[in-house]
C-alpha positions as CSV (number, residue, x, y, z in Angstrom):
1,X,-30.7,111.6,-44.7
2,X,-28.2,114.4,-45.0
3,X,-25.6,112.6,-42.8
4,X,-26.0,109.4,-44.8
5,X,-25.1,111.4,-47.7
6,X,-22.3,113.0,-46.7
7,X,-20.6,109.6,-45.8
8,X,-21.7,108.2,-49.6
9,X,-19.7,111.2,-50.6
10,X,-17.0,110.9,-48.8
11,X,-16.7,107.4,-49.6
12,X,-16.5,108.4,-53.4
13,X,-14.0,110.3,-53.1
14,X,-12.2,108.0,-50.7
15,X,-12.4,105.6,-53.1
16,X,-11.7,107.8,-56.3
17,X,-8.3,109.1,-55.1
18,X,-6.2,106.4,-55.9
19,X,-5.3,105.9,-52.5
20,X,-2.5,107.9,-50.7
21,X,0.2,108.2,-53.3
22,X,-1.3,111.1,-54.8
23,X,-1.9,113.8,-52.7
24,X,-4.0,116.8,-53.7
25,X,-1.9,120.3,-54.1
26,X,-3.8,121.7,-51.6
27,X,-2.6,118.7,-49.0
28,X,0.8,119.2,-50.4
29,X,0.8,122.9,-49.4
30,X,-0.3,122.5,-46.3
31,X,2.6,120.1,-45.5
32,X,6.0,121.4,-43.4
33,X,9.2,122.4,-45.0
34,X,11.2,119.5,-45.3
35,X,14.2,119.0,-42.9
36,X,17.2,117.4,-44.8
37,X,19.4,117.7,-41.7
38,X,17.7,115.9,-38.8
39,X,14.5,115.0,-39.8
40,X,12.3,113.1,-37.4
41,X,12.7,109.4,-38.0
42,X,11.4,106.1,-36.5
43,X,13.9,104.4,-33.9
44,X,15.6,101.0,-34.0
45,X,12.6,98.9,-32.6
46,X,10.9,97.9,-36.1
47,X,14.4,96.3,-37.0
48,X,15.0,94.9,-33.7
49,X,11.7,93.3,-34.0
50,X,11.9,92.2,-37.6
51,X,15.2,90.6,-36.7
52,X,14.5,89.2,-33.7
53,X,11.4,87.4,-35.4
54,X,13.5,86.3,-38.4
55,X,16.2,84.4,-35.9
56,X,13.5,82.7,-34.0
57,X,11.5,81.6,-37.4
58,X,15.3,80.0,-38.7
59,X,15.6,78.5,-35.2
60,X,12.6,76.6,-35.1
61,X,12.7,75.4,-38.8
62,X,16.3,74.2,-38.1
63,X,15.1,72.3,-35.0
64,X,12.0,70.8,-37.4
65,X,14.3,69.6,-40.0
66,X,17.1,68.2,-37.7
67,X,14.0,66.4,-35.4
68,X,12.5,64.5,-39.2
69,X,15.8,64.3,-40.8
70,X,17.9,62.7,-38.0
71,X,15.3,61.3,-35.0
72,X,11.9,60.3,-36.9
73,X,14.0,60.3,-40.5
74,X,10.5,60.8,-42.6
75,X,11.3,64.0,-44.7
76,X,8.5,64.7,-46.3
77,X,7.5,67.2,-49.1
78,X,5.9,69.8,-46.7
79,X,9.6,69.9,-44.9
80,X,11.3,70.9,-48.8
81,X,8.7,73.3,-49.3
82,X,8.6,75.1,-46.4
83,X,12.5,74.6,-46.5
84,X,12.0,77.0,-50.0
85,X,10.4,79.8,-48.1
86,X,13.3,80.5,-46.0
87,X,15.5,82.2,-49.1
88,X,12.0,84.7,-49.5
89,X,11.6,85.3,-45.7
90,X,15.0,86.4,-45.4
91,X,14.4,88.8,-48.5
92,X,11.2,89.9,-46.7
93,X,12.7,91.3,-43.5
94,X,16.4,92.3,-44.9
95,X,14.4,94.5,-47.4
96,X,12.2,95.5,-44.2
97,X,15.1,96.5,-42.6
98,X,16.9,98.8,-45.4
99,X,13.4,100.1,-46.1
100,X,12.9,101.4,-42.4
101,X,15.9,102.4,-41.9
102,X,17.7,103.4,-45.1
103,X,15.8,103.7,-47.8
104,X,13.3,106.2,-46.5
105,X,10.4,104.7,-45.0
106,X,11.6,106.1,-41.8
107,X,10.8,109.6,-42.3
108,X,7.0,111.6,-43.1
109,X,6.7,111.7,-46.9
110,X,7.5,115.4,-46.8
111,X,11.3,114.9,-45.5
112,X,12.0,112.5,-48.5
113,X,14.8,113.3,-50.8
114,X,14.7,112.3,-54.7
115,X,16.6,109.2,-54.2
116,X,14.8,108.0,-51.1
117,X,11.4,108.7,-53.7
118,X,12.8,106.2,-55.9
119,X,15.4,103.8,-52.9
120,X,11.6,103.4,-50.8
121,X,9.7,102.2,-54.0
122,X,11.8,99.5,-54.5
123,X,12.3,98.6,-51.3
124,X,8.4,98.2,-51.3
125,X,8.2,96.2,-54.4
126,X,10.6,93.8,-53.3
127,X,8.7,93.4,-49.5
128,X,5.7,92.3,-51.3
129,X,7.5,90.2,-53.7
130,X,9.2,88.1,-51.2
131,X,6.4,88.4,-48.8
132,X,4.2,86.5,-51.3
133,X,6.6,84.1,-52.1
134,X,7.8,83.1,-48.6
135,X,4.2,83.0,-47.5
136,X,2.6,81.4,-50.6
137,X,5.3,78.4,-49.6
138,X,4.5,78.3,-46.0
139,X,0.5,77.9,-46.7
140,X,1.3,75.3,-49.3
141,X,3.2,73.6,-46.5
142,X,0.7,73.2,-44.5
143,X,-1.7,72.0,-46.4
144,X,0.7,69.6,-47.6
145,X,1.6,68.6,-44.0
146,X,-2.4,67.8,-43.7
147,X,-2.7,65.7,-46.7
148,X,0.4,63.9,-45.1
149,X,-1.6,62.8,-42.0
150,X,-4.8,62.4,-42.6
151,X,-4.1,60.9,-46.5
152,X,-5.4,56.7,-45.2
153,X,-7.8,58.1,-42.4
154,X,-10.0,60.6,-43.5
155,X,-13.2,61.3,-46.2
156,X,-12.5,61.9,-49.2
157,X,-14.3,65.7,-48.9
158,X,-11.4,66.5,-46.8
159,X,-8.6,65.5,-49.3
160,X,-10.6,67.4,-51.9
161,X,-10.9,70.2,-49.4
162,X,-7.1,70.2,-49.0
163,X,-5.9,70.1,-52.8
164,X,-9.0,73.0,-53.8
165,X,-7.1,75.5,-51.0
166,X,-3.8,74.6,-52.4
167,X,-5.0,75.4,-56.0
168,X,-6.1,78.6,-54.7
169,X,-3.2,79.8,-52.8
170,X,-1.2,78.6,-56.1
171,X,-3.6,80.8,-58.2
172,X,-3.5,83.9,-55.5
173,X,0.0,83.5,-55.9
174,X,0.0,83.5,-59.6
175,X,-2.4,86.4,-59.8
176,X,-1.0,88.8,-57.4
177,X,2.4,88.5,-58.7
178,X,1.7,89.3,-62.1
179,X,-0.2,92.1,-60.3
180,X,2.3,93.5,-58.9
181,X,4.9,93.6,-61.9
182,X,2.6,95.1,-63.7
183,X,1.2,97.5,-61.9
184,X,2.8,100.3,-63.8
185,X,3.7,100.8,-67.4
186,X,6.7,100.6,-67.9
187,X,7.6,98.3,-65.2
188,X,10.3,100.9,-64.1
189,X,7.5,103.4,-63.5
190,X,6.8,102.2,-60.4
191,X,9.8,103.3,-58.7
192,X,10.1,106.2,-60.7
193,X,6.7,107.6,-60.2
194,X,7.9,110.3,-57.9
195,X,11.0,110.9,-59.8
196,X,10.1,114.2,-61.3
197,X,13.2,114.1,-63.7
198,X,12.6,110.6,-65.2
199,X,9.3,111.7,-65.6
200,X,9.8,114.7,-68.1
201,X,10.7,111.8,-70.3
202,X,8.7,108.8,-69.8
203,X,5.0,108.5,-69.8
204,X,3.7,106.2,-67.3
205,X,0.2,104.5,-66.3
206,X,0.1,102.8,-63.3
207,X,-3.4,100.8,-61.9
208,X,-5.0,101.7,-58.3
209,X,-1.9,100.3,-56.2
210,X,-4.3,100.8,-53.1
211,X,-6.8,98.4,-54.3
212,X,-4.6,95.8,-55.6
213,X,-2.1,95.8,-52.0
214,X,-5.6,95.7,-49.9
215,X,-7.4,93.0,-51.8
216,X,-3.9,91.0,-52.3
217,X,-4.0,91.7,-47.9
218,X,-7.2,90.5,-47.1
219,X,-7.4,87.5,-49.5
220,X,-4.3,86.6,-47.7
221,X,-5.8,87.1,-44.3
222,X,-8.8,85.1,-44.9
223,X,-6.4,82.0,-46.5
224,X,-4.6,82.1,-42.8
225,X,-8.2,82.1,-40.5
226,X,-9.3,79.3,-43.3
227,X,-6.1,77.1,-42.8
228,X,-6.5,77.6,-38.9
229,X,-9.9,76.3,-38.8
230,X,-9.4,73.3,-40.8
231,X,-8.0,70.8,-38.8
232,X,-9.8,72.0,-36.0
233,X,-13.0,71.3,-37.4
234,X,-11.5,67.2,-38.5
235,X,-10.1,67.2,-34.9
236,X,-13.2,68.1,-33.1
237,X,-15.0,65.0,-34.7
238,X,-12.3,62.6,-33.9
239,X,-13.0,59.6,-31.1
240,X,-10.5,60.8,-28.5
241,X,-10.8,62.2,-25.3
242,X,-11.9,66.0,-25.0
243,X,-8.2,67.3,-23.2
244,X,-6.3,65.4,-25.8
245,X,-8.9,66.7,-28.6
246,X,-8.4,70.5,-27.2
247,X,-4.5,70.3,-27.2
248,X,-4.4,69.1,-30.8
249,X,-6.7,72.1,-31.9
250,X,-4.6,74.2,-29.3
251,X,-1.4,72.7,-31.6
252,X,-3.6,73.2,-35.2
253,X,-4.8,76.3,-34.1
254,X,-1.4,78.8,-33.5
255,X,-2.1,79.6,-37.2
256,X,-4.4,82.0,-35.5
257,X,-1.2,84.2,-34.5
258,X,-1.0,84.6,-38.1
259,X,-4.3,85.8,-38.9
260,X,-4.0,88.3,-36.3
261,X,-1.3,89.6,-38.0
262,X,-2.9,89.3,-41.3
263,X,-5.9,92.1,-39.5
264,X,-3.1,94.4,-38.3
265,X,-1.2,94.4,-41.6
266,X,-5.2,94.9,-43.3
267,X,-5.6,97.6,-41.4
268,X,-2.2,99.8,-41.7
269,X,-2.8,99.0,-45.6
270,X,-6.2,100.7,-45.5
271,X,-5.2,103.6,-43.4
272,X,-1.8,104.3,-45.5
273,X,-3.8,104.0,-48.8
274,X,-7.2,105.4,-47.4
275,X,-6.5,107.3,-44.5
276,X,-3.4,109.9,-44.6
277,X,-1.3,111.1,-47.5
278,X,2.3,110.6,-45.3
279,X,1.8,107.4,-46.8
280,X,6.1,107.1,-45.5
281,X,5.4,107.3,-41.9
282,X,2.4,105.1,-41.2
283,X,3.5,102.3,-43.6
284,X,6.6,102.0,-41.4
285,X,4.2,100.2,-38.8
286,X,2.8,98.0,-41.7
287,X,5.8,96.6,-43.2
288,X,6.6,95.4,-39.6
289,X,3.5,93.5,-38.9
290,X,4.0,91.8,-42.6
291,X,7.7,90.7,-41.2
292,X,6.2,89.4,-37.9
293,X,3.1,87.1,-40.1
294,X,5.4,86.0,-42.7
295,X,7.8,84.6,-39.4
296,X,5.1,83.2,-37.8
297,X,3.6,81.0,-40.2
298,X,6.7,79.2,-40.3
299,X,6.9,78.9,-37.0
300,X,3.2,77.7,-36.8
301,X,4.0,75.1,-39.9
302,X,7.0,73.6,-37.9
303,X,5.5,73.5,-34.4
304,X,4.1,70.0,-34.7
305,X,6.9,68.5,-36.1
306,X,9.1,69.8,-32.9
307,X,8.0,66.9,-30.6
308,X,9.8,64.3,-31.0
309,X,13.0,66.4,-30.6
310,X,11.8,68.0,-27.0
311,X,10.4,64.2,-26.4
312,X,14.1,63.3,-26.4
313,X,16.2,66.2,-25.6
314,X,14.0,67.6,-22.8
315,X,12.0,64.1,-21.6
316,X,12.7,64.3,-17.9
317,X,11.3,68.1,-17.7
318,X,8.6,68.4,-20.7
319,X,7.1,64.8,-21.2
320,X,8.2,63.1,-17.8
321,X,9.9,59.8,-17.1
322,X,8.0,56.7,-18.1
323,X,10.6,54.4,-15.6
324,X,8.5,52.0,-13.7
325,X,7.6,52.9,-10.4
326,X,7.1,51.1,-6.7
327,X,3.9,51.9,-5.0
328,X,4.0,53.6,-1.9
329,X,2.1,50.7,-0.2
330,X,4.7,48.5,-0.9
331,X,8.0,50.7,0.2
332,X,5.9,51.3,3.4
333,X,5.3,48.0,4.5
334,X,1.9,47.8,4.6
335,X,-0.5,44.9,4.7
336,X,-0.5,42.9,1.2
337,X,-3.8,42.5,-0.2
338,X,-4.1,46.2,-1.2
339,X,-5.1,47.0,-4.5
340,X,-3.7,49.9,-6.8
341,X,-4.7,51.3,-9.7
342,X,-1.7,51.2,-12.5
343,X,-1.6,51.9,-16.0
344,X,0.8,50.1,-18.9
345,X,3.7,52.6,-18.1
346,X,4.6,50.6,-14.2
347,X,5.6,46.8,-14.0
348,X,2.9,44.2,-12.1
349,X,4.2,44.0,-8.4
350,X,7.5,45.7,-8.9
351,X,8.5,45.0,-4.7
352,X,7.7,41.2,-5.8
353,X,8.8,40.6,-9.5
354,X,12.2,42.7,-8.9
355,X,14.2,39.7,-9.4
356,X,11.9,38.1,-12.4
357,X,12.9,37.6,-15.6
358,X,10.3,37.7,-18.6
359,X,11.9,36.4,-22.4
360,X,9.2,38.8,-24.5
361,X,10.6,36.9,-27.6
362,X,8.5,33.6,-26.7
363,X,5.2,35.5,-26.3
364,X,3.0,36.6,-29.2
365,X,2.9,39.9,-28.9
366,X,-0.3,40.2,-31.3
367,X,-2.0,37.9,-29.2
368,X,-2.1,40.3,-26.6
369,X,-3.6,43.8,-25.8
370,X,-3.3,45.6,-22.4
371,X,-5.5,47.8,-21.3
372,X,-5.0,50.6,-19.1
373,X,-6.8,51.2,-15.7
374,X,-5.8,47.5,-14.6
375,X,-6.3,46.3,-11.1
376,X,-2.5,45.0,-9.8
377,X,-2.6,43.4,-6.4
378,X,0.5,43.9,-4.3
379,X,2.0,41.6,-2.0
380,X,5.0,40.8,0.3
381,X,7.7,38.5,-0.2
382,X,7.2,36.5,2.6
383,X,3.8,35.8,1.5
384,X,4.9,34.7,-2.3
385,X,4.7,31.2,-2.0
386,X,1.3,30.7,0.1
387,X,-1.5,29.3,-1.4
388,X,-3.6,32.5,-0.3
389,X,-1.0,34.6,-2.1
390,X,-1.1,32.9,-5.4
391,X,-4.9,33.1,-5.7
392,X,-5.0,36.2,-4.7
393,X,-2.3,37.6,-7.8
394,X,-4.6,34.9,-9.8
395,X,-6.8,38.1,-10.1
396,X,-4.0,40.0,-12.2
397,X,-5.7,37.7,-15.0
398,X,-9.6,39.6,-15.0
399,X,-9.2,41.1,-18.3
400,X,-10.5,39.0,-20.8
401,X,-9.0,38.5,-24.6
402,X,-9.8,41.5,-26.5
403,X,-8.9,39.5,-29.7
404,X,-10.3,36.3,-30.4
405,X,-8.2,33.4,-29.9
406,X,-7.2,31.6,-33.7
407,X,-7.2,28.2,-33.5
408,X,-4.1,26.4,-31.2
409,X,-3.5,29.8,-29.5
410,X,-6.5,29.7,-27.6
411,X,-5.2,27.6,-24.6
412,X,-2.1,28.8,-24.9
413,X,-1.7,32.2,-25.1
414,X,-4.8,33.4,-23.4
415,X,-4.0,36.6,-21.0
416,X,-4.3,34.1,-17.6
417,X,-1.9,31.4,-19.0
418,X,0.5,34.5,-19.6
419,X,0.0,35.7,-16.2
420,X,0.6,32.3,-14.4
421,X,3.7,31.7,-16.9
422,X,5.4,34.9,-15.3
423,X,4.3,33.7,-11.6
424,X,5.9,30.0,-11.9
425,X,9.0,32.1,-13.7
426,X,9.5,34.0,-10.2
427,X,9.7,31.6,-8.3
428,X,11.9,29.4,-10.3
429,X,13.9,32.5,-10.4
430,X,13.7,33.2,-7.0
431,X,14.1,29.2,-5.9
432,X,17.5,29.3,-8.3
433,X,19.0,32.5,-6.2
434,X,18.2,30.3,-2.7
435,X,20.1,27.3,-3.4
436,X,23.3,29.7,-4.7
């Protein structure tokens, strides 16, 4: 029992120090001499990264709005709103940036001077400002963007579902920023805590900052894994085929880069407020891993509306041609009679109908489904007009009508009346180009 309580007690006081922002005099005494000259400091990487995230994020939201705006033109209200969380992302990473590599955050908390105490507070207060804001919007997006597809095809539980998380991102929002602002009293006291002249003449009272930042973290965290799962668990009941069903989840389901980064940002907030008093130094790695989430998720919200612009900028290398195509039996000479297995993408007998014209305007398009895994028989052209030969492309017409025929269309527009109308207008075609 003795171990277990040793670990209660150190939990109390853990939990009773009001996180790492006020070190005991005894840490403070054991801490170096501080080096105003050349102290140690963090390298350029945390802004590299921070930036290099930020111009990707901007890139891929550019490409979203130019792909609904100018190719699919159908702007919605998840494109304005994640549109508004671009002015609070930049704010997130510029103030990442100063903080880590002017303001202070760069060096151990011994090495600060008295304007970096008060320069890195502020920077801080504005991170988490904009941080909220930018991803706040982003979440709200999203959600939005499900309501948008799933509005005339799914339960009403799922709707309901959708509007109850955006009311609580709305209200965590709400909550956290009034939080924030008033975490001290006066206002000003937050960024003047460590400002030992200021404070000979102002009294301030601030809450536990470590416990608000780590609740306002993890709430966040589990909002990203909840938006993750849920279109993964509409998609998985959906009719469609299990590869098509995986790569929409795989598609739903990059949110999970953000929760990822949601733990990593969790966990540098508990160490920095519950784990070492050089509160400077460790939440250097924090602030980085809040730039990266906050890039991400609106990289995740814009991915499925990027593609139709790859669709049409990159179709021959990402989504292939969908030309028709000659079957190999056919450039190859081989004996006609052969069947091939086609699909609605490739023509019926391309060697044979090449010169065929069809006028799609005189056929009733709604009268019509094709089905794909049809049986397409090829043959020669020195074979078209035989007897043999026109029973045998007879068979193009197997597939029954999948809609019933209304009344006067039955006779006419049935699938083998279609077929044969196409036969008789090669050969007319073909009988025209012989006597020229």
């Amino acid at each position: 029992m003795a171990p277990y309580r040793d670990v209660l007690k150190s939990a109390d006081i853990l939990l009773l120090r009001d996180g790492g922002i006020r070190p005991p005099p005894e840490v403070i005494e054991s801490w170096p001499q501080p080096n105003y000259v050349n102290p140690e400091t963090h390298d350029w990487s945390g802004a590299i990264i921070c930036i290099a995230f930020l111009a990707i994020s901007i890139t891929v939201f550019t490409t979203r709005m130019w792909a609904r705006y100018t190719i699919t033109k159908n702007v919605g209200v998840d494109d304005w709103i994640v549109a508004c969380a671009i002015l609070p992302l930049v704010g997130t990473t510029i103030s990442t940036v100063l903080a880590i590599r002017i303001y202070g955050l760069q060096w151990h908390v011994w090495d600060q001077t008295k304007h970096t105490n008060v320069t890195s507070r502020r920077a801080i207060i504005a991170i988490e400002m904009t941080y909220l804001a930018a991803t706040c919007l982003t979440k709200i997006s999203i959600l939005c963007f499900y309501k948008r597809i799933t509005s005339r095809t799914i339960s009403r539980t799922f709707v309901y579902c959708i509007w109850a998380s955006m009311g609580f991102v709305i209200a965590y929002f709400v909550a956290f920023s009034i939080a924030l602002i008033t975490m001290c009293n006066p206002v000003e006291g937050y960024w003047r805590l460590f400002d030992a002249s200021w404070r000979k003449h102002n009294k301030v009272n601030c809450h536990n900052e470590g416990a608000i930042i780590i609740s306002a973290v993890v709430i966040s965290t589990v909002q990203d894994f909840f938006i993750c799962a849920l279109p993964a668990l509409l998609v998985w009941n959906l009719q469609i085929p299990k590869r098509q069903k995986l790569a929409l989840i795989a598609l739903f389901g990059m949110g999970i880069l953000t929760s990822i980064c949601g733990v990593m940002r969790t966990y540098y907030a508990v160490y920095v407020y519950y784990g070492t008093y050089d509160i400077s130094w460790y939440s250097y790695y924090g602030w980085i891993w809040t730039v990266i989430e906050a890039d991400l998720g609106v990289v995740c919200a814009s991915a499925p509306a990027l593609k139709p612009f790859f669709r049409r900028y990159f179709k021959s290398t990402t989504f292939g041609s969908t030309r028709p195509t000659q079957s190999s039996s056919s450039q190859n000479g081989t004996a006609h009679g052969k069947t091939s297995r086609g699909n609605s993408s490739h023509t019926f007998g391309a060697s044979n109908l090449k010169n065929s014209r069809w006028d799609a305007q005189a056929v009733p398009l709604d009268r019509i489904q094709v089905r794909r895994g049809m049986d397409v028989v090829i043959e020669d052209r020195e074979d078209w007009r035989s007897q043999a030969s026109n029973s045998s492309l007879r068979n193009l017409t197997v597939l029954p009508l999948s809609v019933p025929s209304s009344k006067g269309h039955s006779q006419r527009w049935g699938s083998r009346t279609t077929c044969e109308r196409a036969m008789s207008r090669g050969r007319d075609t073909e009988s025209q180009a012989e006597r020229q």
